[in-house]
C-alpha positions in Angstrom: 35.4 6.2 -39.8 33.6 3.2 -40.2 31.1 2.8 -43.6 29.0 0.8 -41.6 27.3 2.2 -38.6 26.1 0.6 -35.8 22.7 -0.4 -34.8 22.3 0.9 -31.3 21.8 -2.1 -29.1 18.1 -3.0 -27.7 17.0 -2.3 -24.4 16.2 -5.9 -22.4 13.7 -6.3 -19.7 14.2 -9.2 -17.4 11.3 -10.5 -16.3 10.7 -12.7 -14.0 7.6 -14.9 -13.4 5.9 -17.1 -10.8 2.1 -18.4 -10.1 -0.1 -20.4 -7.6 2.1 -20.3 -4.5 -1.3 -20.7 -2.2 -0.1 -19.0 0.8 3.6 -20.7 1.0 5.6 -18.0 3.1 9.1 -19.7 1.9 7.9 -19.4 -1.6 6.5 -16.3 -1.8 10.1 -15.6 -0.1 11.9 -17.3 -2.8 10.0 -15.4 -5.1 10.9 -11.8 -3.8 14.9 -12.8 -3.9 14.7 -14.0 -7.4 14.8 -10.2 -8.7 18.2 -10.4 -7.3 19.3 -13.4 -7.7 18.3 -13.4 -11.8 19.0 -9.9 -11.7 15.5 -9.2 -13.3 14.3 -5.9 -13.9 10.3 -7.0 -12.9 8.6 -9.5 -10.8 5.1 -10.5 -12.0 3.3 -13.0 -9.9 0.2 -14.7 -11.7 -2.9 -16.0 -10.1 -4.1 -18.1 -6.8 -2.1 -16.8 -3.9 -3.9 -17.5 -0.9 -3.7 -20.4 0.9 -6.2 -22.9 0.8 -6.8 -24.0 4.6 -6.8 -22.8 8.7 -5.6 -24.8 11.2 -6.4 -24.1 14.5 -3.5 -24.9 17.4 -5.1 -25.5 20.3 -4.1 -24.2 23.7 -4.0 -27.0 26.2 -2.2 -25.6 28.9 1.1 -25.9 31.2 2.6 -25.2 27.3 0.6 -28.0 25.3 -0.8 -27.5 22.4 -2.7 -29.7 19.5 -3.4 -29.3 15.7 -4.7 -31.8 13.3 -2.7 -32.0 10.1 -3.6 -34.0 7.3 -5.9 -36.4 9.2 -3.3 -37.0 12.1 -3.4 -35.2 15.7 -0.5 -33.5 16.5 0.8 -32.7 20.2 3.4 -29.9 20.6 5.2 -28.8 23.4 6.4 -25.2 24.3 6.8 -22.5 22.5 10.0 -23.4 19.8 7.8 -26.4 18.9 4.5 -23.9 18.4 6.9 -21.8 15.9 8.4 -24.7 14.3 4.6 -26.1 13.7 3.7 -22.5 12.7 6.3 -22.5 9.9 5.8 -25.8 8.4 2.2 -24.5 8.6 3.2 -21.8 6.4 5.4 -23.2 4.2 2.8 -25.4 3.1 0.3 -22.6 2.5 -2.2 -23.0 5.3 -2.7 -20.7 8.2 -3.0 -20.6 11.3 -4.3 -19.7 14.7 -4.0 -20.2 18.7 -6.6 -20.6 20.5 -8.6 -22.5 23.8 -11.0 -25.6 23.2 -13.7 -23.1 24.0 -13.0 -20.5 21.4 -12.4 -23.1 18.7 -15.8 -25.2 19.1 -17.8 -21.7 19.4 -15.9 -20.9 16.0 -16.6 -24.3 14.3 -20.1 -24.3 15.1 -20.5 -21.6 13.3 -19.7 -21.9 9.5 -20.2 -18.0 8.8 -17.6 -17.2 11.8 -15.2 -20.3 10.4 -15.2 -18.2 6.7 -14.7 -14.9 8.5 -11.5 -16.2 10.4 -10.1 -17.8 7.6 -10.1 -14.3 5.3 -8.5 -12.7 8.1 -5.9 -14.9 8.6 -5.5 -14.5 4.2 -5.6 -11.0 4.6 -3.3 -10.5 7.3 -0.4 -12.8 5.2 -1.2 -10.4 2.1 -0.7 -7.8 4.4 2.6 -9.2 5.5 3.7 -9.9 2.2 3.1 -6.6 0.9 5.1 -5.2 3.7 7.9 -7.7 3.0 8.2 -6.8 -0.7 8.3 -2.9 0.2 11.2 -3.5 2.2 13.2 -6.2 -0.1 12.6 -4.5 -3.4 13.0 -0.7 -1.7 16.0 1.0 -4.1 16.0 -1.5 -6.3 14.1 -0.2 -8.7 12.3 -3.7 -9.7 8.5 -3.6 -9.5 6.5 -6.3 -8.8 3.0 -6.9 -10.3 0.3 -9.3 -8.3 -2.5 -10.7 -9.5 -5.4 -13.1 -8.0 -6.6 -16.4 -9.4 -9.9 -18.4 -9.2 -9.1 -19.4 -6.0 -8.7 -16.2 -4.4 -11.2 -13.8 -2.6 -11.8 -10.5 -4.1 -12.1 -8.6 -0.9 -8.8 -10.4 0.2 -7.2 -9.0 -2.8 -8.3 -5.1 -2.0 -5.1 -5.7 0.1 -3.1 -5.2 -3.2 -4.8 -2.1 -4.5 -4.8 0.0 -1.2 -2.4 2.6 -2.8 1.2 4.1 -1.6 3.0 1.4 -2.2 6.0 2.0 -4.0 7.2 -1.8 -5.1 4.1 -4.0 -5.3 1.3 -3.3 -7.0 -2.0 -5.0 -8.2 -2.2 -5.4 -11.5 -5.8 -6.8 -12.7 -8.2 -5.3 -14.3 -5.0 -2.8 -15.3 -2.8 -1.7 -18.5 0.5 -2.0 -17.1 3.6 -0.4 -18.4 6.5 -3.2 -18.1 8.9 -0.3 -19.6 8.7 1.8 -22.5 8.4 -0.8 -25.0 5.6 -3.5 -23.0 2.3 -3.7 -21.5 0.9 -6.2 -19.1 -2.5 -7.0 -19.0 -3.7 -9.5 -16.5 -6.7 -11.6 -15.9 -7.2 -13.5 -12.8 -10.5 -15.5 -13.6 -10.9 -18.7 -14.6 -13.4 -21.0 -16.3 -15.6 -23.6 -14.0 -13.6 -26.1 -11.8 -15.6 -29.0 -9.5 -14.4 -27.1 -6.4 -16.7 -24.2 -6.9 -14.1 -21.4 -6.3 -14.5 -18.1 -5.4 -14.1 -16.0 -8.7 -15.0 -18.8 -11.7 -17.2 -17.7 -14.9 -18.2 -19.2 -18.0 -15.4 -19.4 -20.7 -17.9 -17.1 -22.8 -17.7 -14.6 -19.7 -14.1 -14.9 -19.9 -13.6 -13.8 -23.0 -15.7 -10.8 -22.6 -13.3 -10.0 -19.5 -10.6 -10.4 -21.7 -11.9 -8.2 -24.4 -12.9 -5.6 -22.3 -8.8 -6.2 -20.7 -7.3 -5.4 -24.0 -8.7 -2.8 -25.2 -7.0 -0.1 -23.6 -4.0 -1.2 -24.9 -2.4 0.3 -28.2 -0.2 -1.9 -29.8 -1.3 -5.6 -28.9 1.7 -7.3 -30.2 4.3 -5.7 -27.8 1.9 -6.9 -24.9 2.4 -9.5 -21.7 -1.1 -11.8 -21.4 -0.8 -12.7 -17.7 -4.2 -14.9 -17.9 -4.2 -17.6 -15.1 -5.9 -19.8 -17.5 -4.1 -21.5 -19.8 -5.3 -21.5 -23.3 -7.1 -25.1 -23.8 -5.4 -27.9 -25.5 -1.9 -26.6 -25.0 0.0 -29.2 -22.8 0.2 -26.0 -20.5 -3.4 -27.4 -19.2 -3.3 -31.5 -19.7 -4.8 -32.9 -16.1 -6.7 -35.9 -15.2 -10.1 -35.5 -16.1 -12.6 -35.2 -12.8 -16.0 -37.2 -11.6 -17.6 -34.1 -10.4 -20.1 -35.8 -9.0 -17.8 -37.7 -6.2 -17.3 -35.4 -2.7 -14.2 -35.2 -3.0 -13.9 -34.9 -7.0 -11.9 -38.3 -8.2 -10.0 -39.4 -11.5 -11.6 -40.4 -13.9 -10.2 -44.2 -14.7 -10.6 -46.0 -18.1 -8.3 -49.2 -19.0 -6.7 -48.7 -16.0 -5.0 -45.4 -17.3 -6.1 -42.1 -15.7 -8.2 -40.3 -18.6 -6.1 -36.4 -19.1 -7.6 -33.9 -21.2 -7.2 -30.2 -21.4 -8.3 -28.1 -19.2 -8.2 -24.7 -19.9 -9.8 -21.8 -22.0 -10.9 -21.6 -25.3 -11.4 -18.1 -24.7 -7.7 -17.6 -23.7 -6.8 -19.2 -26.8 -8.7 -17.8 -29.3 -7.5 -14.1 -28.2 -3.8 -15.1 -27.9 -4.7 -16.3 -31.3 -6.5 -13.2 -32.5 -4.1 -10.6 -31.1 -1.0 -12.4 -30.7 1.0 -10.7 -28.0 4.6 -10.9 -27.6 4.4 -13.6 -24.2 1.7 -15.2 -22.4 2.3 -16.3 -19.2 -0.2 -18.7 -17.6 -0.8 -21.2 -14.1 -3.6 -22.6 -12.6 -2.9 -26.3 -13.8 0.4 -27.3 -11.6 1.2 -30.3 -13.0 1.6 -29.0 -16.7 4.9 -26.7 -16.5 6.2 -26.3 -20.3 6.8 -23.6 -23.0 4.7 -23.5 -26.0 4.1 -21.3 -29.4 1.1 -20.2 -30.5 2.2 -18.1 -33.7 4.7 -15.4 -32.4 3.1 -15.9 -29.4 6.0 -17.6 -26.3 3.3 -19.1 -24.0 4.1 -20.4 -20.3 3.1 -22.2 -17.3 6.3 -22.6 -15.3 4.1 -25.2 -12.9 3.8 -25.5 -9.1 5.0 -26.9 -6.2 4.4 -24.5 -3.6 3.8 -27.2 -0.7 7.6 -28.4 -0.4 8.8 -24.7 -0.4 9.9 -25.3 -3.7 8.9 -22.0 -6.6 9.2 -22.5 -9.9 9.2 -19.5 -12.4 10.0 -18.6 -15.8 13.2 -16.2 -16.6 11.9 -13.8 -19.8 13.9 -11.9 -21.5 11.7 -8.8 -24.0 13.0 -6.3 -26.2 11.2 -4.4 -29.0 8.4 -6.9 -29.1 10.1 -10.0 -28.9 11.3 -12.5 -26.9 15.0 -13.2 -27.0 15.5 -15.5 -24.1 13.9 -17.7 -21.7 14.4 -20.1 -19.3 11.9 -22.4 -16.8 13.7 -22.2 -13.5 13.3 -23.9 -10.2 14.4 -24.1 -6.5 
């Protein structure tokens, strides 16, 4: 008999975590086969996930059709090169639509009727999406949590919170129960960017969001902060500083070096300061992927590339409170 019993071994949750894939079908894809593939035991996907742009394909007849694409027209011809142009359309985020010259000038004339089509086309992705992770994650037993960003449409998102789903779920606005041991508590909002996006507030309204977030929750320091902001000055949020000013915004040039500054929250930071949960997992700034520590506190923005197909996440392994792995993955 041994004099020295042992400690029974902690439970680990694998988590897995992804942000700002805009609409890209491949990576949203990529995302849902990462449960298997890192054999994690949750998905959570942070904010921005619809697309940015429609393209309309117009119908030319005798099986022509045309699209402009980054400035340049495009002719295609028949219908495997209107699927191929479909999915390089959607693995770069955008959507899509067919239709006659006739319908598409009546549409663009009209900016109220151009806004209309373009939530549709979001909503019917999410839709698809949703579908797609019910039928990938079924029997699994991996849940997947989905949040919006600043760039997103609320009434887009209601997509994620229409109930019965058993695999993906919305998550803002909610105390989630990772397993027995973590929370996650997700805000999608961000502070004030020079594109004017749909869901921005002040940094001091933030905070109060934030506030009002995590108080629900019991025990702070066993908690998951999925904030799409990063918290300011944190490399997780160094960018080139904008001209607002300029239509489109530009960089900001000084000794013939781009200015960079940080560009997210103070809000974010001062509660991931002031509560100190076990991880905070953060996006919205693609070009700043890293892995920081403020206090306990393992902080993240695994970056994005979502326009070459390409997702980037972070691996996260929790147990009692703590974080005993992680890794920044992509592919």
């Amino acid at each position: 008999m041994s004099l020295f019993p042992r400690k029974p071994a902690r439970k680990t949750t694998r988590l897995f975590f992804a942000t700002d894939v805009h609409g890209s079908d491949r990576t949203f894809r990529k995302f849902l086969n990462s449960a298997k593939f890192y054999e994690a035991d949750v998905l959570v996907m942070g904010g921005d996930i619809l697309g940015k742009l429609a393209i309309p394909i117009i119908q030319e007849g005798n099986g022509r059709y045309r699209a402009t694409l980054q400035g340049r027209t495009e002719t295609i011809e028949g219908d495997s090169g209107l699927e191929q142009l479909r999915s390089r359309l959607g693995t770069l985020g955008f959507y899509s639509k067919v239709m006659n010259e006739e319908e598409f000038r009546s549409i663009q004339a009209e900016p109220a009727a151009v806004e209309a089509l373009f939530k549709e086309l979001a909503r019917q992705r999410l839709e698809a999406w949703v579908e797609l992770a019910e039928t990938r994650l079924a029997g699994s037993g991996v849940r997947c949590f989905v949040t919006g960003g600043n760039d997103d449409y609320s009434e887009v998102l209601e997509v994620l919170y229409r109930g019965g789903t058993q695999a993906i779920f919305g998550s803002e606005g909610k105390l989630v129960n990772l397993d027995d041991e973590h929370t996650l508590i997700s805000v999608g909002y961000s502070t004030p960017t020079p594109w004017h996006t749909p869901r921005e507030v002040s940094d001091d309204q933030l905070g109060e969001m934030i506030e009002a977030a995590v108080q629900p929750a019991t025990d702070l320091s066993h908690s998951v902060f999925n904030f799409h902001d990063p918290p300011v000055d944190s490399a997780l949020d160094t960018c080139p500083m904008l001209d607002w000013s300029t239509d489109p915004p530009a960089q900001i040039v000084k000794g013939g070096q781009v200015v960079l500054f940080g560009a997210g929250s103070l809000s974010v930071r001062r509660a991931i300061e002031t509560h100190q949960p076990v991880l905070g997992l953060h996006g919205h700034i693609h070009e700043s992927p890293g892995v920081i520590s403020i206090g306990r506190t393992l902080c993240v923005n695994p970056g994005s590339e979502y326009g070459e197909g390409i997702l980037r996440g972070v691996l996260v392994s929790l147990a009692d409170g703590e974080v005993t792995g992680h890794q920044l993955t992509s592919g």
